[in-house]
C-alpha positions in Angstrom: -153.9 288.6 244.8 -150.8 290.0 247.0 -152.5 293.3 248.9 -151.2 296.3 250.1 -150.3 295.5 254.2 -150.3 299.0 254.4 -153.7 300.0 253.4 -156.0 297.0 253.2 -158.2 296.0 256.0 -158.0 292.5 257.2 -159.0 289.6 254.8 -162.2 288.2 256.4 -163.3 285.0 256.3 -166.9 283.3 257.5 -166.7 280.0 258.4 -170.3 278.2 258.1 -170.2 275.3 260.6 -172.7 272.4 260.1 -174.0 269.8 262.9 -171.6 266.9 263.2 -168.4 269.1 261.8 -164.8 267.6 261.6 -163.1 269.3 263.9 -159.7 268.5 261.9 -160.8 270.2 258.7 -162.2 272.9 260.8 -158.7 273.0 262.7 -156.9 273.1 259.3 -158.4 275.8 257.4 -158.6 278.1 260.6 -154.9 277.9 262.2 -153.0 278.9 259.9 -154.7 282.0 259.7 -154.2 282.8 263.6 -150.3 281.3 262.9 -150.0 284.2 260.0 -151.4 286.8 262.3 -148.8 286.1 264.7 -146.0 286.0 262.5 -146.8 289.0 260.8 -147.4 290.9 263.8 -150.2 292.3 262.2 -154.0 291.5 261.3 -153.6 289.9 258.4 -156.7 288.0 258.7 -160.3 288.1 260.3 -162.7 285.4 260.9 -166.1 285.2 262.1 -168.4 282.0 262.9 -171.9 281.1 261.4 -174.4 278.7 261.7 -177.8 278.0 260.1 -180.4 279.9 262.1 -177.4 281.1 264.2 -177.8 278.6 266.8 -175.3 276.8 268.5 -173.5 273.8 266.7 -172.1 270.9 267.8 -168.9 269.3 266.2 -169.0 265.4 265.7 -166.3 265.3 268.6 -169.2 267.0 271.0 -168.0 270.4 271.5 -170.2 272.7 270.5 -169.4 276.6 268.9 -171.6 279.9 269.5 -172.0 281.6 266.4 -170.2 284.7 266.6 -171.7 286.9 263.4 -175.8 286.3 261.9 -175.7 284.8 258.4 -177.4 287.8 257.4 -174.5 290.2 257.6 -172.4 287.7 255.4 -171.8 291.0 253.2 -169.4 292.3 255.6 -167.1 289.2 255.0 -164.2 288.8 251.8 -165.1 285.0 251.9 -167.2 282.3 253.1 -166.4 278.6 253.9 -168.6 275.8 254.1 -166.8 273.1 257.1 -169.1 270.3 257.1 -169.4 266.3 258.0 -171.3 263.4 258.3 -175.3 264.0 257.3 -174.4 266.7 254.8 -176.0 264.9 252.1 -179.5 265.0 254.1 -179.8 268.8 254.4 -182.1 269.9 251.9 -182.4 273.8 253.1 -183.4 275.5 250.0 -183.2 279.2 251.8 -179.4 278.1 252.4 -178.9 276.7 248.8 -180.2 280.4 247.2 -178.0 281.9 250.0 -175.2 280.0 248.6 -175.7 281.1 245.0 -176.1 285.2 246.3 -172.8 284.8 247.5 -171.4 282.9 244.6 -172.8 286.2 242.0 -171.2 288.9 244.9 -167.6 286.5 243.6 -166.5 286.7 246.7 -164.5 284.1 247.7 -167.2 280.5 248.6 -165.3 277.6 249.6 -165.7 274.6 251.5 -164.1 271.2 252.9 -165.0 267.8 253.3 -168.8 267.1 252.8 -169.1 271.2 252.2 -168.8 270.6 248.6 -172.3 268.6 248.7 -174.0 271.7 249.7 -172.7 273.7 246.4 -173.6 271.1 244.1 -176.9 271.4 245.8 -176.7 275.2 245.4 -175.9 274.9 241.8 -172.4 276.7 242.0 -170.2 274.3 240.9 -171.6 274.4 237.1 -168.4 274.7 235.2 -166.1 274.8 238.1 -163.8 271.8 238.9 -163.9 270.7 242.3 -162.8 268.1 245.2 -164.7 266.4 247.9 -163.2 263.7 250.4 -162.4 260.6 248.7 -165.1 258.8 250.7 -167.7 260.5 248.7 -166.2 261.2 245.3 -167.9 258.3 243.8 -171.8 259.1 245.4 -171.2 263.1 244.1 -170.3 262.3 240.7 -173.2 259.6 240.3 -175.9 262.1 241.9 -174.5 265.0 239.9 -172.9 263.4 236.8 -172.5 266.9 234.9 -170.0 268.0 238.0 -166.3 268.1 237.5 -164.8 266.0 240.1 -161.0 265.8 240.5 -159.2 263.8 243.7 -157.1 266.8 244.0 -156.3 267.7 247.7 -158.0 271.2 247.0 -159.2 273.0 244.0 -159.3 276.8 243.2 -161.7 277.6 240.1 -162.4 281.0 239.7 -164.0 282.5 243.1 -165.3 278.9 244.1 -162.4 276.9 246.5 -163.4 273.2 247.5 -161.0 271.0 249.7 -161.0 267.3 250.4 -161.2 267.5 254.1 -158.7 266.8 256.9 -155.3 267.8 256.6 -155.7 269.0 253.1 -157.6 272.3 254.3 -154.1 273.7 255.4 -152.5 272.9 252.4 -155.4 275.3 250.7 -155.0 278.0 253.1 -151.1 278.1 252.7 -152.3 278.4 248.6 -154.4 281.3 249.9 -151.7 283.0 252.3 -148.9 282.8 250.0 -150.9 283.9 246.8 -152.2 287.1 249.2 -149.4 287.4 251.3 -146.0 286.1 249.8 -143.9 281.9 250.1 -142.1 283.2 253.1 -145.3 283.7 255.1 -146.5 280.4 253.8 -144.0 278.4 254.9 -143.1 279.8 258.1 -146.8 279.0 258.7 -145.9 275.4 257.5 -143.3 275.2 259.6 -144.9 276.4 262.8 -147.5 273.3 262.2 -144.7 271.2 261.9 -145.9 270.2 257.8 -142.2 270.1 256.0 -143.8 270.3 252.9 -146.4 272.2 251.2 -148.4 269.9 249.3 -149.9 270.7 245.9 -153.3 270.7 244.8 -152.2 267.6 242.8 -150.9 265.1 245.3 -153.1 262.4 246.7 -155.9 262.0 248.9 -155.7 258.2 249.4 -152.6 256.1 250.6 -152.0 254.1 247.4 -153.5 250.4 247.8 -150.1 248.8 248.4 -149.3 250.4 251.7 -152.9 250.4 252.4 -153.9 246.6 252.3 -150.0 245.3 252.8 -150.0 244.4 249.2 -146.5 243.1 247.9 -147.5 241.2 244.6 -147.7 243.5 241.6 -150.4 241.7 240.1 -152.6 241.5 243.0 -152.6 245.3 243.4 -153.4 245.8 239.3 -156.1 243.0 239.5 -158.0 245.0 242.3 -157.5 248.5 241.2 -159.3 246.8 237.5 -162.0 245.8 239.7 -162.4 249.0 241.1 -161.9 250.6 237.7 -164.9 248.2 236.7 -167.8 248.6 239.7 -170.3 249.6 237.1 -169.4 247.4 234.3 -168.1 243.9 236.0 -166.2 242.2 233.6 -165.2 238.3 234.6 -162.1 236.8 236.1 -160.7 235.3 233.0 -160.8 239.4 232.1 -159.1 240.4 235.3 -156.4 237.9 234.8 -155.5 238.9 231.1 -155.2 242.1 231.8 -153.3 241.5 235.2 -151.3 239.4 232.9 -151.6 236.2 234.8 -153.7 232.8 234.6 -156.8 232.3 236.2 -155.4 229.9 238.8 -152.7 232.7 239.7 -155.2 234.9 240.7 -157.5 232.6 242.3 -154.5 231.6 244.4 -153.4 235.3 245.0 -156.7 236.5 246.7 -157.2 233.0 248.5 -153.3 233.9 250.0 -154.1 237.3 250.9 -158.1 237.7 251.9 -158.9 234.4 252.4 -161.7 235.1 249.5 -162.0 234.0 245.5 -161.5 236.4 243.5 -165.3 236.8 242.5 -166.0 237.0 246.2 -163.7 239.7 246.9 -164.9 241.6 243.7 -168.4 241.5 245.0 -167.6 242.9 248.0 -166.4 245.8 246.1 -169.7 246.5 244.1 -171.4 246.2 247.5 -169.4 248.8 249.4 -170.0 251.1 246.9 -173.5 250.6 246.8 -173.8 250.7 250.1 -171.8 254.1 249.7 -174.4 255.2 247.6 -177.4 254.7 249.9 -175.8 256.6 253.1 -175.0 259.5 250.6 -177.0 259.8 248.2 -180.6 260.2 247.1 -180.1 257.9 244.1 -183.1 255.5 243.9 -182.2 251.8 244.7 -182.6 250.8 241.0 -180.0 253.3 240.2 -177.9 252.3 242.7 -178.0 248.5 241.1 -177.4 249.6 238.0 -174.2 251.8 239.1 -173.2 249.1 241.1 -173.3 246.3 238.0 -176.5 244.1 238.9 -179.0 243.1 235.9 -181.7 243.7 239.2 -182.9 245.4 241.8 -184.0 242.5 243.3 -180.6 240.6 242.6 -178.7 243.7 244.3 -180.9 243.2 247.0 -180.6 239.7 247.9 -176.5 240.4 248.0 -176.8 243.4 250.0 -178.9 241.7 252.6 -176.8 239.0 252.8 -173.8 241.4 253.0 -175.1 244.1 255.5 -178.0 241.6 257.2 -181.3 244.3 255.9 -182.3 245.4 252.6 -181.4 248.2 250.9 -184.4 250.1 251.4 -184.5 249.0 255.2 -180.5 250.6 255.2 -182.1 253.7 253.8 -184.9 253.8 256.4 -182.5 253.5 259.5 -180.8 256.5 258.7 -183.4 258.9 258.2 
């Protein structure tokens, strides 16, 4: 993918912005292409912005971007990249979604971060392709479209489709794209300049592992939660839990009482409920399906433990946030 600096125009890139953006991914997939411009001296790269109906958007911070090219001359542009947030899962803009799939048949390069990757599943591009999606909404994607393949990767590349997980991990995808067009030493002057020592791979994780993240020391604690989190759809019981933790009952009892103040069964519920609730913001899974991929024999029994979890029933959730 290396081009000829002396002959090639720059490589263009559109960057579709959606209401309620993240300006961090936005940040991280657009300056490292201003960074390589400057170190190169040259125009390496060109980038335009877009916006449904070509209005105005406003980022979830409150700043809002003019539109600087119509979605109609996307043809002009070498690629296009979704940068999207919270509410993505609402838009259901069929004249975008067939716009989406145009672009995907020209092959040029369609990518997006965060939530973006909600849109091309909608579009019906990532068919065959594997692709990411922050680890917030991993989970909801792969229920709604279970044919999907989902990774954690920070950022996958599959053919002329390029999906990123959001945040930080959109300039690890654009150093993959710089240094595959324009060489390692570009790439990680680039990474130095934003002060990122290390280039991460597509492989590395999204999520800070569950020790460092909830302060767990005990090794058993941390392999009895990630089973339960292994386990939302199917619960299986504590005596289960503490088999395969390789513990007793009353060691694992005593473990979560120590650490969350919570039995086990308590803490495990909680789990099956966050997820549900998960599925309700971002999804448009039906509230029996949402029981059933959250482990309850009802809707009605999900129900009774969601309200007393979140204080309103599942439907009345759903209903707030349209």
């Amino acid at each position: 993918m290396t081009r000829d600096r002396q002959t090639s125009r720059p490589f263009s890139i559109g960057f579709l912005l959606f209401p309620n953006f993240a300006m961090l991914s936005f940040s991280s997939v657009i300056e490292p292409l201003r960074i390589a411009n400057r170190l190169s001296n040259e125009p390496e790269y060109h980038w335009e912005l877009l916006s449904l109906n070509d209005q105005a958007v406003i980022a979830s911070n409150g700043i809002a971007f003019t539109p600087s090219l119509p979605m109609s001359e996307w043809r002009q542009l070498d690629s296009i990249i979704l940068v999207a947030g919270l509410g993505t899962n609402l838009i259901a803009d069929q004249s975008l979604f067939k716009w989406l799939r145009e672009i995907s048949r020209s092959n040029k390069l369609l990518g997006s971060t965060s939530t973006g990757s909600i849109l091309l599943a909608k579009a019906g591009v990532l068919k065959n392709k594997r692709c990411t999606i922050h680890w917030e909404d991993q989970a909801s994607l792969q229920e709604e479209y279970p044919e999907l393949i989902v990774t954690h990767e920070l950022f996958e590349i599959s053919g002329n489709i390029m999906t990123c997980s959001g945040g930080t991990a959109g300039l690890d995808m654009m150093l993959s794209l710089i240094e595959s067009q324009q060489g390692s030493d570009l790439a990680k002057k680039i990474a130095e300049q934003c002060i990122h020592p290390t280039i991460r791979s597509a492989h590395e994780m999204q999520r800070m592992p569950i020790e460092e993240l909830l302060g767990i020391h005990n090794p058993a604690l941390s392999i009895s939660i990630k089973i339960m989190q292994s386990h939302i759809e199917d619960p299986i019981n504590c005596d289960s839990i503490a088999q395969m933790a390789n513990i007793s009952n009353r060691q694992l009892q005593r473990l979560f009482k120590d650490k969350f103040s919570l039995t086990p069964a308590a803490y495990y519920l909680r789990l099956r409920l966050e997820h549900g609730d998960n599925l309700l913001r971002k999804t448009s899974m039906s509230v029996l399906n949402i029981a059933t991929a959250t482990g309850f024999s009802s809707t009605s029994h999900f129900s009774k433990c969601y309200r007393k979890q979140y204080g309103l029933s599942p439907r009345e959730q759903r209903k707030s946030l349209s």
